[in-house]
N, C-alpha and C positions, 0 to 999 in steps of 0.2 A: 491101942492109944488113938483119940481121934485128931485128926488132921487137921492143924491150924491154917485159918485161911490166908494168905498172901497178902501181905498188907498192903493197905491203900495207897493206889500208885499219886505220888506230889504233881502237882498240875503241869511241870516240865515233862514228868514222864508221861501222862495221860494224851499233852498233844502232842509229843514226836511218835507216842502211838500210833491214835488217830492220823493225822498226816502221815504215816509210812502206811498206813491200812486204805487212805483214804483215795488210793490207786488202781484201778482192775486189776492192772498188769501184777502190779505186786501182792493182790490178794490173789492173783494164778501161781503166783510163784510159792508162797506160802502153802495154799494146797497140793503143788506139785510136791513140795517137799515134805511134805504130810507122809506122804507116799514111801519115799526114801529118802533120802542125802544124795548129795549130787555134786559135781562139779559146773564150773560154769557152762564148759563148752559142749557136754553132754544132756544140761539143765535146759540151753539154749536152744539147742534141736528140741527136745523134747517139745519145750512147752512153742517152740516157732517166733524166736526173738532173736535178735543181732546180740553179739557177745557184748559191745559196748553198751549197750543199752539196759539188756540184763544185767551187767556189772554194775551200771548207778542205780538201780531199780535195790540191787544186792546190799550197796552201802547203805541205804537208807533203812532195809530193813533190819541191817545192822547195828547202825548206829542208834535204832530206835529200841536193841534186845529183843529184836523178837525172830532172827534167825543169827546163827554164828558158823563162822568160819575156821576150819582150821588148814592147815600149809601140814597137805603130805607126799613122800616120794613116791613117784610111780616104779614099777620094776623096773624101766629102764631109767632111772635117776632125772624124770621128768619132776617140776613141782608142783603140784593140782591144789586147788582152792576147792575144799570140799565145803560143805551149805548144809546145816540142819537146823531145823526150827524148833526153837528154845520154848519149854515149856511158860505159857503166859496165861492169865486169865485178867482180865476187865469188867467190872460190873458195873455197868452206868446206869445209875440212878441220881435224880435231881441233887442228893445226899451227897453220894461222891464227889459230885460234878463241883457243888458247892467247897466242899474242902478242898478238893483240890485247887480251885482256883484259888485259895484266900493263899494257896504257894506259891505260886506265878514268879520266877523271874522277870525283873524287866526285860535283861537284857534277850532273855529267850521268846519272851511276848512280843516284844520287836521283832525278832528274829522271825518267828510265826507269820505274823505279820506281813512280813514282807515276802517269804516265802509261799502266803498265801497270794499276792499282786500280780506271781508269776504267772 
């Protein structure tokens, strides 16, 4: 059977993509996790980043779908935030860029926006 391709992501998902991609640090961490899944404080040494910092680096890539978290016990009844990066694909071409925009939220184009001033 062949394999339908991933539909086209609406101009909301397209830029909390790009802005969660459009970070080194967070394109480190997506490759790190390429590697394996990890937890924060394990991810943190790894890739050489402050817990706090890789944690908001974490939500963003989260909140964009393109790594997810899950909440598991350790043996000793610790609770660790494991990290694995979610299968995604993006194809930018003038075509996409176009539909996606004509989706645009205001309130997330604002949101962009201002996001982007920081």
């Amino acid at each position: 059977m062949p394999e339908v391709p991933p539909p086209a992501p609406t101009g909301d998902e397209l830029l909390k993509a790009l802005a969660a991609l459009g970070n080194p640090h967070r394109m480190r961490i997506v490759a790190a996790l390429m590697e394996s899944r990890n937890y924060v404080s394990a991810l943190a040494r790894e890739i050489g980043m402050g817990r706090p910092l890789l944690h908001m680096h974490l939500q963003r890539l989260e909140a964009a779908g393109l790594v997810v978290g899950t909440l598991e016990l350790s043996e000793d009844g610790k609770a660790m935030k494991y990290f694995d990066v979610t299968p995604f694909f993006f194809e930018l071409t003038p075509h996409v860029i176009a539909r996606a925009a004509a989706t645009i939220t205001a309130t997330d184009a604002d949101r962009t926006a201002k996001e982007e001033a920081k």
